[in-house]
N, C-alpha and C positions, 0 to 999 in steps of 0.2 A: 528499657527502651534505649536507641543509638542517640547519640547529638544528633538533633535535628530534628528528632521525631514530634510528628505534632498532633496525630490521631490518638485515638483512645483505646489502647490494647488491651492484652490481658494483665499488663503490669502495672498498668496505673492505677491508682487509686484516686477514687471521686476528693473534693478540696473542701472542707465547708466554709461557707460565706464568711466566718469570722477570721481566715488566711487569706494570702493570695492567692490569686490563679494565675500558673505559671507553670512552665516545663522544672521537673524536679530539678533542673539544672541550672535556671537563669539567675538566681539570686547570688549565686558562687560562678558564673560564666567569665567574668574577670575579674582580674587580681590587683590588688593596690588601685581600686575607682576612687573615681575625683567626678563629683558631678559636674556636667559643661555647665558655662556658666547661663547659657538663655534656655529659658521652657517654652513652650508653645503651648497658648493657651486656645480654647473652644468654647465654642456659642451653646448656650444653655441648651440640653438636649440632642446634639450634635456631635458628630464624630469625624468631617471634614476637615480635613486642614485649610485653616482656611488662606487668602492668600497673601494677606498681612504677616503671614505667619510661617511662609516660605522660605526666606531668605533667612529665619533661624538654623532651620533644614538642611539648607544650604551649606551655612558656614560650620554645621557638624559633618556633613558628606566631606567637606574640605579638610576639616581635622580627621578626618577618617581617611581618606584618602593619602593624606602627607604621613598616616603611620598607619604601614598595614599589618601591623601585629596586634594594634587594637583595637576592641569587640567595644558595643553596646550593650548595655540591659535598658529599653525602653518601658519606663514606668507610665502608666497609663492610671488618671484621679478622677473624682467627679466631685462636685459639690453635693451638699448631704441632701440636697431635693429630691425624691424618690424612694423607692422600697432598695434593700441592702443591695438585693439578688438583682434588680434595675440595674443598678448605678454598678455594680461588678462588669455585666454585659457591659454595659456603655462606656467604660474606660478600658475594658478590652479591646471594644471597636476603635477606640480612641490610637492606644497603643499600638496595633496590627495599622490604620490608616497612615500613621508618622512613619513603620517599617516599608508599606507600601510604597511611600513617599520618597523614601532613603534608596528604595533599591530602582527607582524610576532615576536617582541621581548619579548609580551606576556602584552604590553599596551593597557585596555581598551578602541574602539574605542571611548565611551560614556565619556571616561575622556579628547577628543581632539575635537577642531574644528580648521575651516581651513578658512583660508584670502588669496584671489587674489590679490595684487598691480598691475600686472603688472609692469609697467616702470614708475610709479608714487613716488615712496620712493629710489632714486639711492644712495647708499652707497657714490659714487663717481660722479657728480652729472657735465653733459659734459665729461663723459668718450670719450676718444680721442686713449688710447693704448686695445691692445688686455686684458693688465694686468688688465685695471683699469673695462673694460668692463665685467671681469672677476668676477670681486666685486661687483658688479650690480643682477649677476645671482645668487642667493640664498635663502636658506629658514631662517629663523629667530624664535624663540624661547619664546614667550611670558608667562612666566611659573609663577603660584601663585595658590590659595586658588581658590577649584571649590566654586564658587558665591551659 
């Protein structure tokens, strides 16, 4: 499949739940990453960004902006509440709504790609309080040199 392609051809092949879902190319889309330093987190079951949580959005479009040779990989997490194959969809939507977000701020889609975990990567890892389950639900910021 070309960069960018986001349908499901005759090349790709299905992901199973225990990887991520991602374009065979987002995990290697750029080179020498540094994660930004703020995540955005989401309300349990949600995929909105919500608007607390705009001005982190923000000041990534702005570091993207002041270097336009650098790409995203936007990670997309859930907290473990839910079935695998749930919480995959759900931080996909997660992931695609912060891209959505990023290109309403005048970031080329072409300069992002986007990573499903799921409940595979926990910030907090046996979250037990609502707080820690809190930290769990997030998108993540994978930011360097488009490859």
């Amino acid at each position: 499949s070309g960069a960018g392609s986001t349908g499901l051809g005759g090349n790709e092949t299905w992901t199973g739940v225990d990887s991520a879902l991602a374009g065979s190319d987002a995990e290697n889309f750029v080179k020498n990453g540094q994660y930004f330093a703020q995540k955005v987190y989401f309300d349990f079951n949600r995929s909105e960004v919500r608007p607390s949580e705009r001005p982190k959005l923000e000041a990534l479009a702005n570091h993207l902006m002041s270097n336009p040779t650098f790409g995203v990989v936007i990670e997309g997490h859930c907290d473990d509440r839910g079935s695998d194959e749930y919480n995959r969809s759900l931080s996909e939507r997660r992931s695609l709504a912060v891209k959505d977000y990023l290109v309403s701020l005048g970031i080329s889609a072409e300069r992002m790609r986007t990573v499903s975990y799921g409940e595979d990567r926990p910030d907090v890892p046996n979250a037990r309080t609502e707080q820690e389950h809190q930290l769990n639900r997030r998108a993540q910021f994978l930011v360097g040199a488009i490859r």
